[in-house]
C-alpha positions in Angstrom: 0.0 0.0 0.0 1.1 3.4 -0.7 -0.1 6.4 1.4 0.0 10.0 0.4 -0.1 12.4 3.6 -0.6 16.4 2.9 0.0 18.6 5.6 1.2 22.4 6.1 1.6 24.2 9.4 4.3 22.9 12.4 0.9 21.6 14.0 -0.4 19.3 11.2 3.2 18.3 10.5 2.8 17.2 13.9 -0.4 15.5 14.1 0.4 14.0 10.7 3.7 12.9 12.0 1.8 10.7 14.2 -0.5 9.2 11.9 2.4 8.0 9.6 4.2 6.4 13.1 1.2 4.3 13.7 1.0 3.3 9.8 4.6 2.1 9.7 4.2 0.6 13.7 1.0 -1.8 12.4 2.0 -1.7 8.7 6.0 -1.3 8.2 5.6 -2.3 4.7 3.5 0.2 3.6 4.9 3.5 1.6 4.1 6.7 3.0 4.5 9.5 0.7 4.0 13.3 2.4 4.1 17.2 1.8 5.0 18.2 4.8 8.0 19.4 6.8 10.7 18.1 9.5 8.3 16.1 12.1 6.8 13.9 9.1 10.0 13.6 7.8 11.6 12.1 11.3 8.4 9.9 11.1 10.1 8.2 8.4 7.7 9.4 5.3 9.4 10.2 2.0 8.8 14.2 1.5 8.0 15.0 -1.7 7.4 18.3 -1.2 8.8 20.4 1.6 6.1 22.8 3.3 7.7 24.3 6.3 7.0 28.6 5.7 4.2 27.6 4.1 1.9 28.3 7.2 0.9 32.3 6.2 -1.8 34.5 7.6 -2.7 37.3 5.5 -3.6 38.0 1.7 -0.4 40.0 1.4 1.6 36.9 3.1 -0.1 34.6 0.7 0.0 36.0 -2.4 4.1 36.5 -1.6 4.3 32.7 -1.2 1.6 31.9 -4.5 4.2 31.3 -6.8 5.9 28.0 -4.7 2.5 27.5 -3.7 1.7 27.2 -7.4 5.8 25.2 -8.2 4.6 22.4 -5.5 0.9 22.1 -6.4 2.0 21.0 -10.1 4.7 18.5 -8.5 1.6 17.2 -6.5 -0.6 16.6 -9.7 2.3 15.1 -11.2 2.7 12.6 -8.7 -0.6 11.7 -8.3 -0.9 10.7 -11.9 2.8 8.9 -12.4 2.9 7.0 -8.7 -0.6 6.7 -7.9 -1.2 5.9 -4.1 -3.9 3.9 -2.7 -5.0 6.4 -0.1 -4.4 10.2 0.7 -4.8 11.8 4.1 -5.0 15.2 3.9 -4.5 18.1 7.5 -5.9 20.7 8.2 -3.8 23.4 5.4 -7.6 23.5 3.6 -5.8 26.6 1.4 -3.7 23.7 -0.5 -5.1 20.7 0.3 -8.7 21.4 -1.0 -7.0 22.2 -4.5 -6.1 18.8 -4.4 -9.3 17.7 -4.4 -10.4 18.0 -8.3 -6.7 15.3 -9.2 -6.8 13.1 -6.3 -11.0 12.1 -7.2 -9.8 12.0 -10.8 -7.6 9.4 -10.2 -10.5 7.8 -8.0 -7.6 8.4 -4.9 -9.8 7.9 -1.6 -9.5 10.7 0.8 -9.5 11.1 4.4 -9.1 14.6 5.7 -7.9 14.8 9.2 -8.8 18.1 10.7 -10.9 19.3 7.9 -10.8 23.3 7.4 -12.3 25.1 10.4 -13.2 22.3 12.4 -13.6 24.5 15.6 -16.4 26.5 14.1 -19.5 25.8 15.6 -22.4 27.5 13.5 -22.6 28.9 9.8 -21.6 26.5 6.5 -17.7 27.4 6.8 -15.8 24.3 6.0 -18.6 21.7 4.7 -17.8 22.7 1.5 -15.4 19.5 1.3 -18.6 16.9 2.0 -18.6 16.1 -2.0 -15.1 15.6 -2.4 -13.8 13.8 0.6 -14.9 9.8 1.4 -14.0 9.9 5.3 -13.6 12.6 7.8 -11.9 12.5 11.3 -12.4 15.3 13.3 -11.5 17.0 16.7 -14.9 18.2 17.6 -17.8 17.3 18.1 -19.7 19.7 16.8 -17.8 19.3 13.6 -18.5 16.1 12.9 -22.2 16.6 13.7 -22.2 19.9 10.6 -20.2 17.2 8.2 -22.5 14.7 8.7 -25.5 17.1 8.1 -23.8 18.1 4.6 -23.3 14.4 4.0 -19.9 13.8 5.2 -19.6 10.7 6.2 -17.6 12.2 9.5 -16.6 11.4 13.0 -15.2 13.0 15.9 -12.0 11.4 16.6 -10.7 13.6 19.6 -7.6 15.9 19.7 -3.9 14.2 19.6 -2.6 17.3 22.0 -4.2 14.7 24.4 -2.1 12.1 23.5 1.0 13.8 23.2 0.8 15.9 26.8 -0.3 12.5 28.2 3.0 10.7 27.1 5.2 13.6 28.4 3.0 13.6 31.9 4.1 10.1 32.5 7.7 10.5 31.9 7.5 14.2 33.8 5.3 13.3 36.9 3.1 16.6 37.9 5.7 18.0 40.0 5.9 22.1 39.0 8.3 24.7 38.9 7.0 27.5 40.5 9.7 29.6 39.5 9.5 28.6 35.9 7.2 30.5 33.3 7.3 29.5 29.5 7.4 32.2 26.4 5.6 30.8 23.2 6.1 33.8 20.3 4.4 31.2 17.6 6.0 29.0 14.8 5.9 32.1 12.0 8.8 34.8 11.6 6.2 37.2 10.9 5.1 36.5 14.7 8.2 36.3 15.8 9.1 39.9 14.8 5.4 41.4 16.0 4.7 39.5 18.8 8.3 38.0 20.3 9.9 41.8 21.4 6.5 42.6 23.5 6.8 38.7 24.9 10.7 39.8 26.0 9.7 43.3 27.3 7.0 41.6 29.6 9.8 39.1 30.8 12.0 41.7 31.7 9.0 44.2 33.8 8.2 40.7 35.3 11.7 40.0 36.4 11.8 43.0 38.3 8.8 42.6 40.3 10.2 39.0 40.9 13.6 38.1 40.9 13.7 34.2 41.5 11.5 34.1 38.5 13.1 31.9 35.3 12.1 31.9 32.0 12.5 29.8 29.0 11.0 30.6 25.3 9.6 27.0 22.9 9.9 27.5 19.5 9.6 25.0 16.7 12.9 22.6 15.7 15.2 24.8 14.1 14.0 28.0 14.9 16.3 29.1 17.8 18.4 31.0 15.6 15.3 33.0 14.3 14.5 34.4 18.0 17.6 34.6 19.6 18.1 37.9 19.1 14.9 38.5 21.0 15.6 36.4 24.3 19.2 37.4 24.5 20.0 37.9 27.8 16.4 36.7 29.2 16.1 33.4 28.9 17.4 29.6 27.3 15.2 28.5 24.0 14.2 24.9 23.7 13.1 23.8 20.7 10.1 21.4 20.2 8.2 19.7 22.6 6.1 22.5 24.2 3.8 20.1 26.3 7.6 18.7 28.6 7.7 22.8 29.3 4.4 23.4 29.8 3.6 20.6 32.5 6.5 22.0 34.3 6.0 25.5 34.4 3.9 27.6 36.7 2.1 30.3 34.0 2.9 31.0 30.1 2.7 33.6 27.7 1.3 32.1 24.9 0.9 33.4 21.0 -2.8 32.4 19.7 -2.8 29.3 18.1 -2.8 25.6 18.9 -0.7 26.1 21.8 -3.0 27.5 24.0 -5.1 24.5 23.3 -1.9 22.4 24.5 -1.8 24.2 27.6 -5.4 23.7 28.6 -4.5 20.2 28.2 -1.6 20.9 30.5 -3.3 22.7 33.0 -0.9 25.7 32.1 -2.4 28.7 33.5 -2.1 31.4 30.4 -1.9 34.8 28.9 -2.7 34.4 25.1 -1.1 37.5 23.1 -1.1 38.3 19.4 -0.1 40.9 17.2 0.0 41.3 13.5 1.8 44.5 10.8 -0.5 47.2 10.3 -1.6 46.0 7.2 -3.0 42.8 8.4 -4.6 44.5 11.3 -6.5 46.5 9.0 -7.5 44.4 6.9 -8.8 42.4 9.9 -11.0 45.4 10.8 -12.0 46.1 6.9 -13.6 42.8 6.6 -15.3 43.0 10.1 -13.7 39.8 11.3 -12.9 41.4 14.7 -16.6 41.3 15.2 -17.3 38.2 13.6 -15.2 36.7 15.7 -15.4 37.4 19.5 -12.0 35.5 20.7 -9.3 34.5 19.3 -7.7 31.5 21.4 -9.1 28.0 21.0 -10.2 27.5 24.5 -12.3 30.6 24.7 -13.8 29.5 21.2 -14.6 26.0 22.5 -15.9 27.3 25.9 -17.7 30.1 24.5 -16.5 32.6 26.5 -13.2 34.4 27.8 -11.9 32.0 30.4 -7.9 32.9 29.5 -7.0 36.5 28.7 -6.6 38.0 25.5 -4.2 40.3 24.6 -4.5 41.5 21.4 -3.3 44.3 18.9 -2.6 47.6 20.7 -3.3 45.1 24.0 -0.3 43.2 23.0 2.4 45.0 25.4 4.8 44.6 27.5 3.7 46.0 30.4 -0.1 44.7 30.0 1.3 41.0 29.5 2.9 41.5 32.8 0.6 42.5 34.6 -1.9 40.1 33.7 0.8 37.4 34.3 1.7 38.5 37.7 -2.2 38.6 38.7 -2.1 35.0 37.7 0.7 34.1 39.7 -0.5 36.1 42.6 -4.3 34.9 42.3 -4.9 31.7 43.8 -8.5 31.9 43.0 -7.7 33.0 39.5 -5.8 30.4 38.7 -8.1 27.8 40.6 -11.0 28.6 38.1 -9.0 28.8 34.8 -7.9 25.0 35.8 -11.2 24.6 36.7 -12.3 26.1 32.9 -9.8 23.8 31.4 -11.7 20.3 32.5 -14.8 21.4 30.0 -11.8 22.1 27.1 -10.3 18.5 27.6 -13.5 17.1 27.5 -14.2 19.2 24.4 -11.2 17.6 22.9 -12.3 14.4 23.7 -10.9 13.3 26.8 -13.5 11.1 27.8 -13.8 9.1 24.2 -12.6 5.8 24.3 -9.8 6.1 21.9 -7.1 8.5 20.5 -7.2 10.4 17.5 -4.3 8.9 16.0 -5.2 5.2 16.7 -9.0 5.7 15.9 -7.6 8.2 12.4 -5.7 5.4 11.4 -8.5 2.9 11.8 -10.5 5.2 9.5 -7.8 4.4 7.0 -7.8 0.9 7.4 -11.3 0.3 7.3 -11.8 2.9 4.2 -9.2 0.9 2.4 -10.6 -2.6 3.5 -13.7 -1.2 1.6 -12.5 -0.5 -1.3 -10.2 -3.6 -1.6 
């Protein structure tokens, strides 16, 4: 069997990175073929075609990056026709992935999409636009899988692997805590790392002040360390990779909007979420009325429905507010008692009580989908 994985971001590298460690672990004989970047690529899949900086936000950012978008989208539908595989598995990345829709049911190619486009949105048809296309869905919410299934997707809700992956570091880590220890997250993106990583540093420094015995350390993605140094120089040590070890043993984070908040609800990180974008962008946010479309911005105050972690955002997105709200959670018992508290209903939106992972049970998707058509 030969399996073709698609995925964009460091976050579906990651979660597809799984997926193709389970293929090989019950199938070692089975190809994997992948777009993706460095985490599939350690999972042993053959990448033909790389997309780390392919994770943009913006219509200027994007149409910058159209042209390799364009180079690696013909290399795709080349290889679709010339090596044929038996299965694709496409995540999350909907900009690319879903214009590989039109080739891969051409070639009759079976596709399950893991993390389909805007999974976490609850109401309105964003995202069902794949039902017609796609011949299994495997989803990390609920409520997805219930809108996919109404547009005659045949979905399900498979749970989130940040679950899986925090649990394994918990068992090698314990639940012991640092409370000296607080963790800087400035995002996986240079853009973020130039708007959002100097306000991150400023509120280490105010906070340092106020508390000397306070340590810090700043996670960026695998490779990235030379990309922020120049930020954290004299602040703090950057790891690389692996955000959940940090997480589970710090005592608070400052954490850029994205999937990592979601991974430190799952660690029971008490958080500031912060995020900043150029000028541009922030005006074309406010053109297109998205800032009212959309009343948060962090996963867990999407999923709960209302602001249970802070949002710093924009103009909000300074030094000296990011302290401050980061000293109130390290000085507020009660605050911090109820954001944990908060955090139970996200895990359990994530799937924490199903009875399988999202890996094993995405994989078992594939199988079965396979089986059928065999």
């Amino acid at each position: 069997m030969k399996i073709f994985l698609s995925a964009g971001d460091v976050s579906g590298d990651i979660h597809s990175a799984e997926v193709a460690k389970r293929i090989r672990a019950l199938h070692p004989n089975w190809q994997i073929d992948a777009v993706g970047g460095k985490h599939l690529s350690d999972a042993g899949a053959n990448i033909i075609g790389d997309s780390s900086g392919f994770g943009v936000i913006g219509f200027a950012s994007a149409l910058a990056l159209l042209p390799k978008v364009l180079l690696l989208q013909r290399r795709i539908f080349r290889y679709l026709q010339t090596d044929r595989p038996d299965a694709a598995i496409l995540c999350d990345w909907g900009a690319f992935n879903t214009r590989l829709f039109s080739r891969l049911n051409k070639h009759r190619i079976p596709i399950l999409y893991y993390f389909p486009p805007r999974s976490w949105q609850k109401t309105g048809n964003g995202g069902i636009g794949i039902a017609p296309f796609v011949d299994r869905v495997a989803t990390p919410f609920e409520w997805s899988a219930k809108r996919l299934r109404e547009a005659g997707c045949n979905a399900e809700w498979v749970g989130h692997p940040l679950l899986e992956t925090v649990q394994r570091n918990r068992e090698s880590l314990g639940n012991a805590r640092d409370e000296n220890l607080i963790a800087l997250l400035p995002g996986s993106r240079k853009m973020e790392w130039k708007w959002i990583a100097p306000k991150i540093a400023d509120a280490a420094r105010i906070i340092k002040q106020q508390k000397p015995d306070v340590r810090f350390v700043a996670v960026v993605p695998k490779g990235a360390s030379k990309h922020v140094q120049k930020y954290f120089s004299g602040i703090c040590e950057i790891s690389e990779g692996n955000a959940a070890k940090v997480l589970l043993q710090c005592q608070a984070a400052i954490v850029k909007s994205g999937t990592v908040t979601l991974e430190a609800a799952v660690c029971d990180t008490p958080q500031v979420v912060v995020y900043e974008v150029p000028p541009l962008l922030s005006a074309q946010w406010v053109i297109t009325g998205l800032g009212k479309k959309i009343p948060f911005i962090a996963m867990p105050n999407i999923i709960a429905g209302r602001e249970i972690i802070p949002e710093l955002i924009s103009l909000r997105c300074r030094g000296p507010l990011i302290a401050e709200k980061v000293l109130s959670l390290l000085e507020d018992e009660n605050q911090r008692a109820q954001m944990k508290k908060d955090y139970a209903e996200v895990r359990r939106a994530l799937g924490s009580e199903l009875p399988f992972s999202a890996t094993e049970r995405t994989v078992q998707m594939l199988e079965e989908m396979l089986k059928v058509l065999l």
